[in-house]
C-alpha positions in Angstrom: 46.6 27.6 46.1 43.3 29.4 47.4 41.2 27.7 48.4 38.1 27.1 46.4 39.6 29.0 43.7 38.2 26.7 40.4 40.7 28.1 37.3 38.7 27.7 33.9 41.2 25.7 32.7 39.3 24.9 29.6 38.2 29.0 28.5 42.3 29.3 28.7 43.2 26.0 26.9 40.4 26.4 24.0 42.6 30.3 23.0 45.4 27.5 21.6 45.5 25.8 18.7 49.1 24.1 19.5 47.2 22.2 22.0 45.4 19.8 19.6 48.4 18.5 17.8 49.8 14.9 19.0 53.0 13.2 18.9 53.1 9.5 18.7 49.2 9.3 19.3 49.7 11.0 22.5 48.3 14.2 22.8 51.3 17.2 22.9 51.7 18.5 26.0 53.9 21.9 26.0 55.6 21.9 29.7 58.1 24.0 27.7 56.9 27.1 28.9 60.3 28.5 30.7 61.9 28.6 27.3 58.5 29.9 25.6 55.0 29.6 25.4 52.6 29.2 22.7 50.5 31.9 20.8 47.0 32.6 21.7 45.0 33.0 18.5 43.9 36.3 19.4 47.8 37.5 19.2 48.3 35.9 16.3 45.4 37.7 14.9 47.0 41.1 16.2 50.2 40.3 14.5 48.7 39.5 11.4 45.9 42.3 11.9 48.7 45.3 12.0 50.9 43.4 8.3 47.5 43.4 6.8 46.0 46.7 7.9 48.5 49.0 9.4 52.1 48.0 7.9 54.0 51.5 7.5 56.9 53.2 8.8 56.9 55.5 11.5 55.6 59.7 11.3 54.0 59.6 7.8 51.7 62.0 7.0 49.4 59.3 5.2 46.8 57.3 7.0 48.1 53.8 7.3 51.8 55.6 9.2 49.4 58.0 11.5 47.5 54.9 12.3 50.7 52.6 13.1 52.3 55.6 15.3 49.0 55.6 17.3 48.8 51.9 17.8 52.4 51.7 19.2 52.0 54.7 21.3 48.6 52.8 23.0 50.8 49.4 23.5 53.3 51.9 25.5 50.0 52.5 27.3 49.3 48.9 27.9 52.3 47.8 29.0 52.7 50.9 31.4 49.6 49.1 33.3 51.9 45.6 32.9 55.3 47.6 34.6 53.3 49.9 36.6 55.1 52.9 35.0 54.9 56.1 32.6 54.4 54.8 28.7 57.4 57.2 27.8 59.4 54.3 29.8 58.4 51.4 28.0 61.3 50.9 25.2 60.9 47.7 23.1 63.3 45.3 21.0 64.7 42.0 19.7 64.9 40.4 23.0 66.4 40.8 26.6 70.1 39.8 25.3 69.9 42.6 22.7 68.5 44.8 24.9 71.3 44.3 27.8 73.9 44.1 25.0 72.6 48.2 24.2 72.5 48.9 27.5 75.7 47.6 28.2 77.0 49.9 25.1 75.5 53.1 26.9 77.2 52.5 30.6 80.4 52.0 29.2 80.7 55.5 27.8 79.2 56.1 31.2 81.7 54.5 33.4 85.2 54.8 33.9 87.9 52.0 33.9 88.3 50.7 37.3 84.5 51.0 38.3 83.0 48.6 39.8 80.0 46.1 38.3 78.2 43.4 40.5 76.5 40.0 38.4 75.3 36.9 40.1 75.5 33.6 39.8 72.1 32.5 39.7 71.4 34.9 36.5 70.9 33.5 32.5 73.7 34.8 30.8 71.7 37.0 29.0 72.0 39.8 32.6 75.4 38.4 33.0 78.0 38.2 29.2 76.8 41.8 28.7 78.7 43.0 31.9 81.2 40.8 31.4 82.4 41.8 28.2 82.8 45.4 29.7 85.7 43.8 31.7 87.8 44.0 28.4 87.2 48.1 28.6 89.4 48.4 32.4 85.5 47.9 34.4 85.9 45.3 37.2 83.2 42.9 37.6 82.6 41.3 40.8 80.0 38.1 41.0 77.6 37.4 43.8 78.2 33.8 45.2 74.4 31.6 45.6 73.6 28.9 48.0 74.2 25.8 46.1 71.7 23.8 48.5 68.9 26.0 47.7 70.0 28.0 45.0 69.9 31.1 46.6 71.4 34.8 46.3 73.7 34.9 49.3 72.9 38.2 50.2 75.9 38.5 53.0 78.8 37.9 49.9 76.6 40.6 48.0 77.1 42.9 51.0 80.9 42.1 51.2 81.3 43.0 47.6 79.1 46.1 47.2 80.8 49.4 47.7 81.3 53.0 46.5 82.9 51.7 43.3 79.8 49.4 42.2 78.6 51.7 39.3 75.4 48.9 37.8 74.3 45.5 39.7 72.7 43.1 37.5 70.4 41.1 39.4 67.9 38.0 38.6 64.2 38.0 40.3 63.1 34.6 39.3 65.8 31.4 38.4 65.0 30.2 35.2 66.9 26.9 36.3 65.1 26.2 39.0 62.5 28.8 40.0 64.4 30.3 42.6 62.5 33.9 43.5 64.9 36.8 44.8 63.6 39.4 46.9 65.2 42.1 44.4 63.5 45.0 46.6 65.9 44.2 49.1 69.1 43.9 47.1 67.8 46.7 44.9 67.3 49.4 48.2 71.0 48.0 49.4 72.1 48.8 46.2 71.1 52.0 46.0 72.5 53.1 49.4 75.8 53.5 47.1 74.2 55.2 44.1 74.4 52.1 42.0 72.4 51.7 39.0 70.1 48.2 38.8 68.7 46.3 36.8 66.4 43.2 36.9 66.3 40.9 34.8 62.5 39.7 34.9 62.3 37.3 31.9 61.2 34.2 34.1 59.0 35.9 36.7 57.0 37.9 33.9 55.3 34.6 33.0 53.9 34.1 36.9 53.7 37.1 38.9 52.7 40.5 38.6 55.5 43.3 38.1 55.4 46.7 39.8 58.8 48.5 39.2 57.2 51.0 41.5 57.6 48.9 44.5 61.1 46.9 44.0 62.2 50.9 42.6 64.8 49.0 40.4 66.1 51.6 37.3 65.6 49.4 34.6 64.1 45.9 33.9 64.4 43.6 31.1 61.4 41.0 30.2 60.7 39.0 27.0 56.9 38.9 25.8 57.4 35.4 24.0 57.2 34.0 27.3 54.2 34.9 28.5 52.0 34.3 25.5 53.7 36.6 22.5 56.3 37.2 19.7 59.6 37.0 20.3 60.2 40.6 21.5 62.0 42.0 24.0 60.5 44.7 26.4 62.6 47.4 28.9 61.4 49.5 31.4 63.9 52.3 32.0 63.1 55.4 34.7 63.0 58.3 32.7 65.5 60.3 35.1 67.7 58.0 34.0 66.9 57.1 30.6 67.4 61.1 29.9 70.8 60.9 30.4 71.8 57.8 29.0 73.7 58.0 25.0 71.7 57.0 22.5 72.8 53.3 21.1 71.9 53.9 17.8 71.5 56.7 14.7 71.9 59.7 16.0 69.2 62.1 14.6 67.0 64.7 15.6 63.5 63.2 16.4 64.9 60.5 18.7 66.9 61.8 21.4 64.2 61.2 23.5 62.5 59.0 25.8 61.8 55.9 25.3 62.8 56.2 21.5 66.7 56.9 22.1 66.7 53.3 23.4 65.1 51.8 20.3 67.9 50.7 17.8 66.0 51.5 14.9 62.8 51.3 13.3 60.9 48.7 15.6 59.1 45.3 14.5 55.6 47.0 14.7 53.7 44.1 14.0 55.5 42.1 17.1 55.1 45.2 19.2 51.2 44.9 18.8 51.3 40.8 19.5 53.1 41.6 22.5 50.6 44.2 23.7 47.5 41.5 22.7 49.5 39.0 25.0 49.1 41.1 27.9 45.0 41.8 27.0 45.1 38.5 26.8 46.2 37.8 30.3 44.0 40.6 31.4 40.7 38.4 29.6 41.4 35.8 31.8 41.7 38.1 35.0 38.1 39.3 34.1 37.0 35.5 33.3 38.1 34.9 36.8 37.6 38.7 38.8 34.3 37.1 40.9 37.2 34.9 42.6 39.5 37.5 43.4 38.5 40.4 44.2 39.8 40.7 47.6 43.3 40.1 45.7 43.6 43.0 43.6 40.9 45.5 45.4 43.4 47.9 45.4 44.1 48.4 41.5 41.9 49.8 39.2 41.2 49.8 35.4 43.8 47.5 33.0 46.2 47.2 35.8 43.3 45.6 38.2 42.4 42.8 35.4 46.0 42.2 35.0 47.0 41.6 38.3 43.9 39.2 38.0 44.8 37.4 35.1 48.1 37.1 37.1 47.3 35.7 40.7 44.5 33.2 38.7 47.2 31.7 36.8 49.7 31.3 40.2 47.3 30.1 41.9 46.8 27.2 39.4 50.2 26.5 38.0 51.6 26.5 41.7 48.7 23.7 41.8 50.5 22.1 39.1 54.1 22.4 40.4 53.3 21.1 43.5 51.2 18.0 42.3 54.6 17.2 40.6 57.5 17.9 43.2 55.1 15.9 45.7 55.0 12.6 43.2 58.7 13.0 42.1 59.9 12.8 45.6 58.6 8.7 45.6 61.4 7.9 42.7 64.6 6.1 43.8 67.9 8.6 43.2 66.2 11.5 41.6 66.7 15.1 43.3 65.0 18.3 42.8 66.7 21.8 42.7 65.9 24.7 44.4 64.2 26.3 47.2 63.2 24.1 50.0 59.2 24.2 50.3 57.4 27.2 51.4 60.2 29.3 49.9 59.1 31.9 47.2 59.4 30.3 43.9 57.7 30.0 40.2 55.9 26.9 38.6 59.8 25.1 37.7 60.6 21.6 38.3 64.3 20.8 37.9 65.7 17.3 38.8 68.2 14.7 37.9 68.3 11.3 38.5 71.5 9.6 39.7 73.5 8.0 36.7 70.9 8.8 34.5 71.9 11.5 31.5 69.5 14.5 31.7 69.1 14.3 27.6 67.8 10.9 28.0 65.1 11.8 30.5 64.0 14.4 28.1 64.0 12.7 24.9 61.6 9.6 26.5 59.8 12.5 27.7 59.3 14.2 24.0 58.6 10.3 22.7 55.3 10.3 24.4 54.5 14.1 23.8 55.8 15.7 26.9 57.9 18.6 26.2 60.1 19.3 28.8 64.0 21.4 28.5 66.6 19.6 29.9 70.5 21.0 29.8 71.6 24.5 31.6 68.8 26.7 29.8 72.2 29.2 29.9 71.9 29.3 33.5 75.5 28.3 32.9 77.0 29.8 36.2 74.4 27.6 38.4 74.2 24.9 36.6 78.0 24.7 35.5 80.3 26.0 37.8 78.2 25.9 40.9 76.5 22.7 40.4 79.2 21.1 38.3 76.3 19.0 36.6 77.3 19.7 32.4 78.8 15.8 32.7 75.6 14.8 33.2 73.9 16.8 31.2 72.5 19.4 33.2 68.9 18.9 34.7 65.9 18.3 33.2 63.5 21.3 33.5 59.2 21.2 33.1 58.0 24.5 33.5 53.8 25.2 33.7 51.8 27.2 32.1 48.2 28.2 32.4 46.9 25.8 29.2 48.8 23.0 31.5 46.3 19.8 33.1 47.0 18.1 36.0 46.9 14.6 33.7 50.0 15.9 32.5 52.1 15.6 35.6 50.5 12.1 35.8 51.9 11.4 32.2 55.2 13.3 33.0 55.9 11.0 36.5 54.8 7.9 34.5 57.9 8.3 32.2 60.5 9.5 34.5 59.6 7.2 37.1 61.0 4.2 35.3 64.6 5.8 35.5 64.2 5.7 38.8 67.0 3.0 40.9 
């Protein structure tokens, strides 16, 4: 946390009408957000602005289709300021499973049997099944062990089992199980040293840090815009070099062999494409709310991408605040444990524990009695939480993830609950 740094917790909280409901008499508190976070009004409004206004199918000649091509062409545009890329690499669809699934589809007429694909163990299964199924097409894939102490990428066994045959590595930047944060620039660059293809599956640090695909030079990345403040879409960066020679997954015509359109299915969800976009002005609003704070931060961007990178670092700053508050009060309950990272360690705003003898489900559901939402299970961080961890006996662990519209009365509520399962 910087210090001095006062987050306007309220100018974020007041964009939110979820945030007034109550459960029980208590006042809902979404600590949900690794699985999703609420809507903004003002991308609700963008939604609901392009169905009322705009809704057409794409190159028309009339007015309301000329209009609808321009405003998806300047949502390419925003979210090239989000990735830190070209807008002809911004592709967009139904979510990061879907996406990976396509994906998957195009390598395979890529690849040939006996090639070589690296997954880990640390990723959802949404940047792992995809790969997988390609074993039943003669590809080998290879998994990358974690440190089950920490929950870490073991980056020696990645070593050992990255070679001239690894065709694709499939690699996680942030745990959604636990928080875990992967320096992907360095498995990426070792990656690369044998002409392997990468991609990073971003969907949990989207939500907390800033993305430059520039920097970690990965060739594609997957990211979901539902959770940081959208619809349910899912968004792909994809270098162009590559993207250009990639099969199309979908009809084959004339007017979409091209970049980024050859890896859109079909006709997109237009109206989701422009909530999406609105999400990330949103985040950008509150990195002008906060600019006077942190300018020394983000001095070297300009424009969009400057108030972005704001929006981003003021809402780390705060939810770290959060995560930290909580991890500090949990460690006083009898038999309870918290997964991950040891302290200092690069991680997001995720708190995941268990409590000896104490069913995960139960946690959760005396948690949702007094209007603290909270995941608990294996979030489909199955490899961890599974077969690593071997914790699906007792449910898994319960998960509370923070947002930006989160209060630090929450944590009190949430340790108030869980403290009486404590030994």
């Amino acid at each position: 946390m910087k210090k001095n740094f006062k987050f306007d917790v309220d100018y974020i909280r007041e964009q939110f009408p979820a945030l007034a409901k109550t459960v029980n008499g208590y006042h809902e508190a979404f600590l949900d957000g690794p699985g999703g976070t609420q809507v903004p009004r003002r991308v609700a409004r963008a939604v609901c602005d392009y169905l009322f206004y705009y809704n057409a199918n794409e190159e028309g000649a009339f007015r309301t289709s000329v209009k609808s091509d321009e405003l998806v062409v300047n949502c390419r545009k925003i979210f090239a300021e989000f990735f830190n890329c070209d807008p002809c690499e911004v592709a967009f669809g139904e979510n990061t499973s879907s996406n990976n699934f396509k994906m998957a589809f195009c390598f395979a007429r890529m690849f040939e049997p006996g090639d070589e694909i690296l997954i880990t163990n640390i990723d959802h299964e949404a940047n792992r099944s995809p790969w997988r199924l390609l074993e039943q097409l003669g590809f080998v894939v290879k998994v990358v062990d974690i440190h089950p102490e920490t929950i870490t990428l073991d980056f020696e066994d990645f070593q050992s089992k990255l070679s001239h045959k690894t065709k694709l590595f499939a690699i996680n930047w942030a745990a959604n199980s636990c928080g875990t944060i992967t320096d992907v620039k360095k498995f990426i660059a070792e990656a690369h040293k044998y002409g392997a293809i990468t991609i990073v599956d971003s969907v949990h640090y989207a939500p907390h840090k800033l993305i430059d695909v520039k920097e970690i030079d990965t060739d594609i990345l997957q990211c979901s815009a539902y959770k940081y403040f959208g619809p349910h879409l899912g968004v792909t960066y994809c270098k162009k070099e590559l993207g250009d020679k990639l099969n199309s997954t979908k009809v084959q015509a004339y007017d979409n062999t091209r970049m980024p359109l050859k890896l859109e299915t079909g006709t997109l969800a237009m109206e989701l494409v422009n909530g999406a976009a609105e999400a990330v002005k949103f985040i950008a609003d509150a990195g002008k709310h906060h600019m006077n704070q942190l300018e020394d931060e983000v001095k070297n961007y300009s424009g969009l991408r400057k108030e972005i990178a704001a929006g981003m670092k003021a809402f780390e700053y705060y939810e770290d605040e959060l995560a930290d508050a909580l991890r500090a009060k949990l460690t006083d309950i009898a038999g309870l444990k918290i997964y991950g990272p040891g302290e200092g360690a690069p991680r997001t705003p995720t708190v995941s524990f268990r409590i000896e003898g104490v069913h995960a489900h139960d946690i959760a559901a005396a948690l949702a009695d007094k209007g603290l939402n909270v995941w608990d299970g294996d979030y489909y961080a199955i490899a961890t939480i599974r077969d690593v961890l071997g914790l699906e006996p007792v449910g898994g662990l319960v998960r509370v993830g923070f947002a930006p519209y989160n209060l630090m009365s929450e944590v009190d509520r949430v340790y108030e609950v869980v403290k009486e399962f404590g030994r």
